[in-house]
N, C-alpha and C positions, 0 to 999 in steps of 0.2 A: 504494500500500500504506500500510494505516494505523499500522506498527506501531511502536512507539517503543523502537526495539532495543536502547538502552544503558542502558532502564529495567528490561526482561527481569529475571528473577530468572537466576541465573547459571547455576543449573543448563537453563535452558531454552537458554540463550544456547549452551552447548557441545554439547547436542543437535544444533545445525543445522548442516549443511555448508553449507560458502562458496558452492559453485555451488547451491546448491538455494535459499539463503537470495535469492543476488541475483537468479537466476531468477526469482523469484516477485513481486519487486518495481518497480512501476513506478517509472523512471528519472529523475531529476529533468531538468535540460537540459543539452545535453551539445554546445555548437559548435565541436568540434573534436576530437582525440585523447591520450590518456593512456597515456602510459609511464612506468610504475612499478617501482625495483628497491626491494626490502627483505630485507635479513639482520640473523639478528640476531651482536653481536661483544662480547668480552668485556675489549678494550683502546677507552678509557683506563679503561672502567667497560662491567657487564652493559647492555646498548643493544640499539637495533634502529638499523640506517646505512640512511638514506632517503635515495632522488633521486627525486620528482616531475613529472613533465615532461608541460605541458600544450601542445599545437601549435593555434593558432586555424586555424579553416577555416571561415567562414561558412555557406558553403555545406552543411556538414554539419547545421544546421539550418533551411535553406532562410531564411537573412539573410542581408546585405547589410550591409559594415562594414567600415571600413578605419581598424584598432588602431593606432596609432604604437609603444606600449606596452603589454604586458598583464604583470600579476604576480602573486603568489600573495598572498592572507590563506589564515591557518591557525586553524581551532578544533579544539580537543581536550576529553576528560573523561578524567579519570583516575582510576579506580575499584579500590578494597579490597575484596576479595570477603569476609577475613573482618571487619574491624571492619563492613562493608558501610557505608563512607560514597566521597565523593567527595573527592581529594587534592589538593591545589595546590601548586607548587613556592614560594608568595610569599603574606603578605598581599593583595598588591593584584591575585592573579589570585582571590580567594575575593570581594574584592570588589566584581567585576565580574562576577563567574559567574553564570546562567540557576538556574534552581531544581533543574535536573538536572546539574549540573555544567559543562555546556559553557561555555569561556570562549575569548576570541579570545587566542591565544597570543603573548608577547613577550617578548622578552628586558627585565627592568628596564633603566631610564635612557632606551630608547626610547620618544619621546611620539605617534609612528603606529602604526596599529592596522596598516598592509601589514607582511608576514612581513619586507621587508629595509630598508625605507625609513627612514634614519637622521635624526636631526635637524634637518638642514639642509632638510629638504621637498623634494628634487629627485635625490640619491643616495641607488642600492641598491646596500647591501652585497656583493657576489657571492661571498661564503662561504652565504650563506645564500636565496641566490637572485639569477637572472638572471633580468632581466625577458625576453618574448618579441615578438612583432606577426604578423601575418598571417603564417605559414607559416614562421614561425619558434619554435623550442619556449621556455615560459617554464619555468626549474626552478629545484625548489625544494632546496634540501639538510638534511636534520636526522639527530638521533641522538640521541633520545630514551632515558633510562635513569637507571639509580639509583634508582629505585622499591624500595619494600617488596616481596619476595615476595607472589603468589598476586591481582598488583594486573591488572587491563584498562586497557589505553590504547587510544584512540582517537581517531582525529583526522579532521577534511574538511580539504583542501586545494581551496579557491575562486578557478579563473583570475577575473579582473577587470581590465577595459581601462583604462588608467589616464590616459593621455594618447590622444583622439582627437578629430575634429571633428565628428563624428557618433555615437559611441555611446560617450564616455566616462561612467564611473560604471558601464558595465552587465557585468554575470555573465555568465560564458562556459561554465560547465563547471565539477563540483563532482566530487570524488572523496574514498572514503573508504576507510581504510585503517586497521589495528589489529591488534597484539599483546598478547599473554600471560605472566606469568610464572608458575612453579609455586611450589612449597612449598619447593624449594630455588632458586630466582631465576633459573631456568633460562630461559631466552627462546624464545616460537616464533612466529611468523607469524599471524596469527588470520585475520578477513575481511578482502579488498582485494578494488576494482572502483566502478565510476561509482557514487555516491555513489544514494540514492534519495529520493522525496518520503516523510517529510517532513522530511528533513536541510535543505533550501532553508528551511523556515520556521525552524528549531533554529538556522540561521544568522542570520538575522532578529533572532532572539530574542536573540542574544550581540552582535549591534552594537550593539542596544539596550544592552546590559550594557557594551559598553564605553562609548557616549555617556551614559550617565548618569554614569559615574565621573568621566570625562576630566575634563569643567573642574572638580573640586576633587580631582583627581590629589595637586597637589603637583609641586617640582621634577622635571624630568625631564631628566639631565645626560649622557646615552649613556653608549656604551659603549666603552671601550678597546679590545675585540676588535676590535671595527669601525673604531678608528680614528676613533669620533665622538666630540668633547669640545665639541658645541655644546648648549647649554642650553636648556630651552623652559620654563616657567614653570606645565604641568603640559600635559597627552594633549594629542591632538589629535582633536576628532570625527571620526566618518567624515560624509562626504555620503552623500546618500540611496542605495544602491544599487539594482539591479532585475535582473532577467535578461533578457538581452537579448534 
């Protein structure tokens, strides 16, 4: 499907139900399975509380592949239906973002672009994600909010093998997922389900947006949540990825 869904004018976009939308849409790749909770909660702030959880199975794309690790990258766009622009929580996610808003999401002071992977290049965080491997689920955790009223958030969550001796660097499984707020900042569920083509390319398009940034980033000192206080002297590219 060719359809570039978070470009939609908005009234078209609330026309479509979730099952009829993803029905229609061919799948991007998917080697393994997706369990997805989403609510949305109004402590410590108006949110939506995500777990993510991707389980590699090879087999379910007719590959062969034995993951030591797989983890999550996350991209999002986060959309004002009425200024109609696209929001970013930071300077440095506006300038790394795609021409449509999509940007690879990070907590500042983290200099990897993976959803949990701390400073040190070797620990993830598990507040924010546990890595997975073959038959094991990788998950992600988020709780996204504080947005302006009447805004669209959307985001993919991208398994990717991180450590392996045969198919490290490669994409396992994309999934996409998004919420709503009203005019009074009320939160509701919008579309979730396996992400579709051409989200694989709009992902493409944001590593690029981050490797252009990364080497003149700037310091990058973690983050106290995390418990990281190691320093990196600014991002760190990603390597090439691919779908496996």
């Amino acid at each position: 499907m060719k359809t570039k869904f978070p470009l939609l004018p908005m009234a078209a976009i609330v026309s479509i139900t979730a099952l009829g939308f993803l029905a229609a849409c061919t799948p991007t790749l998917e080697c393994g399975s997706w369990a997805f909770s989403g609510n949305p909660v109004t402590v410590p702030y108006d949110g939506f509380n995500v777990t993510s959880a991707f389980t590699f199975t090879p087999a379910t794309c007719g590959k062969s592949c034995d993951c030591t690790q797989d983890v999550m990258i996350q991209m999002v766009s986060v959309y004002d239906s009425v200024s109609e622009t696209y929001l970013y929580p930071t300077s440095s996610y506006a300038d790394r973002a795609t021409s449509y808003g999509w940007v690879i999401d990070r907590v500042d002071g983290e200099g990897y672009g993976y959803y949990s992977l701390i400073n040190n290049g070797t620990t993830f965080f598990s507040g924010w994600n546990t890595p997975g491997a073959n038959g094991t689920a990788n998950t992600l955790f988020d709780l996204p909010g504080g947005w302006p009223d009447n805004t669209y958030f959307y985001s993919v969550d991208v398994a990717t093998c991180f450590n392996s001796q045969a198919c490290q660097n490669k994409i396992l499984g994309y999934y996409f997922w998004s919420w709503t707020s009203n005019n009074t900042g009320t939160i509701s569920q919008f579309i979730v389900g396996p992400a579709w083509k051409d989200l694989d390319t709009t992902f493409q398009n944001a590593l690029a947006g981050w490797n252009a940034w990364a080497p003149a980033s700037g310091p990058e000192n973690g983050s106290s949540y995390a418990g990281d206080f190691t320093s990196l002297p600014h991002a760190v590219v990603f390597p090439t990825l691919s779908d496996l």
